[in-house]
C-alpha positions in Angstrom: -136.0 -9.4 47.6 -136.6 -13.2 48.5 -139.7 -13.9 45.8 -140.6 -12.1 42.9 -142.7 -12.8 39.6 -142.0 -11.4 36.6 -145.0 -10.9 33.8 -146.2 -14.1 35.2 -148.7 -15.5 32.5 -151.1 -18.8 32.9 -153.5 -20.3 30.5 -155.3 -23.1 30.2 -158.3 -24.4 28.2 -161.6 -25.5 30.4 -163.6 -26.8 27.5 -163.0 -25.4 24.0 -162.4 -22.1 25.5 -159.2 -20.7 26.7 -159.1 -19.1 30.3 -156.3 -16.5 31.4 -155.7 -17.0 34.9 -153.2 -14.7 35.5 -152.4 -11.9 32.8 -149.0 -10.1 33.3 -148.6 -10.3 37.4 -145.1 -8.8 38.6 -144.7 -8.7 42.5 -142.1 -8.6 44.5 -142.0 -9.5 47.9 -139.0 -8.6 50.7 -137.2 -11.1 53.5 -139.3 -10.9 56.7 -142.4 -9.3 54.9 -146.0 -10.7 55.6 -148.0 -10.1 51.9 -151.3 -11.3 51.8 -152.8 -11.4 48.3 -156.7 -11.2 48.4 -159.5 -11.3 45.3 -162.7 -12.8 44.6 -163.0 -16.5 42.9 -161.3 -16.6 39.6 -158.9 -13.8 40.3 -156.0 -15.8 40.3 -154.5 -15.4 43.6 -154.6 -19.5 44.4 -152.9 -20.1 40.7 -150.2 -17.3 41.4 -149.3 -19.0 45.3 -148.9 -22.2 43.5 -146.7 -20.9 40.6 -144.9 -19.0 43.6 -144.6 -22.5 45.4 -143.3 -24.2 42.0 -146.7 -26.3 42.4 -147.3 -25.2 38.6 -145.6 -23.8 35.8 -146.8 -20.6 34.5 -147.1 -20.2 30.7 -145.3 -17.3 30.6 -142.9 -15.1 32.7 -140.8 -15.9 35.8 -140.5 -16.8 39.3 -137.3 -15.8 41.1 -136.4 -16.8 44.8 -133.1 -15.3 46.2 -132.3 -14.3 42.6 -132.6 -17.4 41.1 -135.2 -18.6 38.3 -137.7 -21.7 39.4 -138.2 -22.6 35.7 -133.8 -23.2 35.6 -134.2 -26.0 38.3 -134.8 -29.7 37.5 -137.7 -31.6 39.1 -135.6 -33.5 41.3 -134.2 -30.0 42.7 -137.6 -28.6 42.8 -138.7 -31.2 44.7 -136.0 -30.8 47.1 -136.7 -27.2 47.1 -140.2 -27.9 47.6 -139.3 -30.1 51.2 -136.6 -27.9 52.3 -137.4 -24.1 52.1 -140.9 -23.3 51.1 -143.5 -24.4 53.4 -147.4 -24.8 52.8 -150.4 -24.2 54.8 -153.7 -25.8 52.7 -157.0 -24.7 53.4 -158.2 -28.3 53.9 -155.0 -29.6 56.4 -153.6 -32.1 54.3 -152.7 -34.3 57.2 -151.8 -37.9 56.5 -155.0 -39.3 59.1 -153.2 -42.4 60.0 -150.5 -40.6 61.7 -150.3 -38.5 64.8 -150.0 -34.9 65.3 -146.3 -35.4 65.8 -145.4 -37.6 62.8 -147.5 -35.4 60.7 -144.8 -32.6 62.1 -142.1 -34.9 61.2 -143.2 -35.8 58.1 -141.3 -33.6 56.2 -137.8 -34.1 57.6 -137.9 -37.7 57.7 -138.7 -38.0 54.4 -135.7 -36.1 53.8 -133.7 -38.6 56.1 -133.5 -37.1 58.9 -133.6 -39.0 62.0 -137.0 -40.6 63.7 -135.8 -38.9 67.2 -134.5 -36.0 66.3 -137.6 -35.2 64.1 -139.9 -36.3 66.3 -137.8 -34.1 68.9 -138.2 -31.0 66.5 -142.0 -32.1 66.0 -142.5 -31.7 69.8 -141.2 -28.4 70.1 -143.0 -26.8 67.5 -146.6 -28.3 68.6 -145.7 -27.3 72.4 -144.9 -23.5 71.2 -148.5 -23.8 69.3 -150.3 -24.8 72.8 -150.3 -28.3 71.8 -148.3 -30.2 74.3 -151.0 -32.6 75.5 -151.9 -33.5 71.3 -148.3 -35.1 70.7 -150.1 -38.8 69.9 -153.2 -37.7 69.0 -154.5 -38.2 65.7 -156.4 -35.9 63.0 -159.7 -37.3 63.8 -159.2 -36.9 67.5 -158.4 -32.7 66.9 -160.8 -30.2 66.4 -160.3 -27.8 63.2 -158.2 -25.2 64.4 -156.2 -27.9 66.3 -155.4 -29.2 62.9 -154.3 -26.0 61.3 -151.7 -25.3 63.7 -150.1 -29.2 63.6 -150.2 -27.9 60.2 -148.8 -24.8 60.3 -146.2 -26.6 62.9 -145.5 -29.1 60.1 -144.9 -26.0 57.5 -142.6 -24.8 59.8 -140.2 -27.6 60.4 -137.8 -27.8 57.7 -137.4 -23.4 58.9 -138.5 -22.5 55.8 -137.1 -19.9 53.5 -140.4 -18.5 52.1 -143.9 -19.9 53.8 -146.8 -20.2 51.2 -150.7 -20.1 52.8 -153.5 -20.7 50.6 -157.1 -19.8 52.5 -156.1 -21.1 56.1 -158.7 -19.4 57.6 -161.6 -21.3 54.9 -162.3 -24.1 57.1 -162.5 -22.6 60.5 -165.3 -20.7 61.9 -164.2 -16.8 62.6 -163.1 -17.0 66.2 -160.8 -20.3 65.4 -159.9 -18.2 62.5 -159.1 -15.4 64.4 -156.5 -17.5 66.8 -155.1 -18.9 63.1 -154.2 -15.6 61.9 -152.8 -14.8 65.2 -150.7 -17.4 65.0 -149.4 -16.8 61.9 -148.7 -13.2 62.6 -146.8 -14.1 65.9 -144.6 -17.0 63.7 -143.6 -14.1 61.3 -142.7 -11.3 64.6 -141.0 -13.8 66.0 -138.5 -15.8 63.2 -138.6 -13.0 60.9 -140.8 -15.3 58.5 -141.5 -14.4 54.9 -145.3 -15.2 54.6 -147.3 -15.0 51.4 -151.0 -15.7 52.2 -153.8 -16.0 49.7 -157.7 -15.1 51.1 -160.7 -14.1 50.6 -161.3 -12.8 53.7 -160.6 -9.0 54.2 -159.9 -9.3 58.3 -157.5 -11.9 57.6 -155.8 -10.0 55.2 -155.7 -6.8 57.8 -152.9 -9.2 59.7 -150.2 -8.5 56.9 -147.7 -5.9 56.4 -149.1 -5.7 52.8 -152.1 -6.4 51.0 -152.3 -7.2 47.3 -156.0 -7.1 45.9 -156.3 -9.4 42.1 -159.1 -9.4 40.1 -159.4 -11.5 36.4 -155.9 -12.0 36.7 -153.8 -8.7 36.9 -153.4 -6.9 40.3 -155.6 -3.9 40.8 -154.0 -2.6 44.1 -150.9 -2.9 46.4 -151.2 -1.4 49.8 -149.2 -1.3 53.0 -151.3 -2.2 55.6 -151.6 0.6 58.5 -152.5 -2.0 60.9 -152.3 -5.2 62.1 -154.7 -7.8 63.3 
């Protein structure tokens, strides 16, 4: 298995009261394998992507990738973990507005030294395989939604992940841009064998996975193979 969580516990107080976000949530989740993890508001599934992307600690309980524990790892190596093998996909782009759709690509291997023209390079190729060949110098303001998920799905992608993380990628878009999203996504994980966890709301988003895990007030409640996809 490349990710799994062990009795994975989270608290926190909101107030005077004490709310358990997750209560006990052991998954596993296999090289290649597209697992979307679905639930109503407050069910967790955004808290358990970001303990699964090392974004938070969990109060309780484990995360593994390839076998080995995040919570043994430093914040200097998580950080470098962070750039080099887990990529993210935000509901809300997170693109740095000032810079253009390729150095948003980039952004991620040349803060990890890489060089400006072989990043840019790398940049290029991803956006072109996206349909985005004419968008190169254009900035986020200039795109239209769905043109901003893939520079950031391109920009997830650049580093060639280990274990891509998607929280609500489709939450911004309306349905048929959401539709070319998902799309997208199932075609990047077809075609580099990528390991995918994606957290939604939306059921028809969801029916793109191999997998389907349903949460509700913090424990999972189902775990289904999907029959279909898309």
């Amino acid at each position: 298995m490349i990710l799994e969580t062990r009795e994975l516990r989270k608290s926190f107080l909101r107030g005077s009261q004490t709310v358990h976000a997750l209560q006990g949530v052991s998954l596993a989740v296999a090289r290649g394998e597209f697992l979307a993890i679905v639930g109503p508001s407050g069910s967790g599934k955004s808290t358990l992507l970001h303990l699964m992307g090392s974004l938070d600690q969990p109060t309780s309980g484990s995360v593994l990738l390839e076998g080995q524990p995040l919570a043994s790892l430093s914040d200097h190596a998580l950080s470098l973990l962070r750039r080099r093998r887990l990529g993210f996909v935000f509901q809300f782009f997170q693109l740095v507005p000032t810079m253009s759709a390729e150095e948003n690509v980039a952004l991620p291997l040349l803060l990890d030294g890489k060089g400006r023209a072989s990043a840019l390079g790398r940049a290029r190729e991803l956006l072109a395989s996206m349909g985005l060949e004419d968008r190169f110098d254009h900035r986020p303001g200039q795109l239209s939604g769905g043109e901003m998920q893939r520079v950031a799905i391109a920009r997830a992608l650049v580093a060639d992940p280990l274990l891509l993380l998607a929280d609500e990628p489709t939450g911004n878009l309306d349905s048929a841009t959401g539709e070319a999203t998902m799309s997208i996504l199932r075609k990047v994980v077809a075609d580099r064998n990528q390991t995918l966890v994606l957290v939604t709301h939306d059921q028809h988003a969801a029916s793109f996975a191999d997998r389907v895990v349903t949460m509700r007030d913090g424990i999972v409640v189902d775990d289904t193979k999907a029959e279909g996809v898309g």
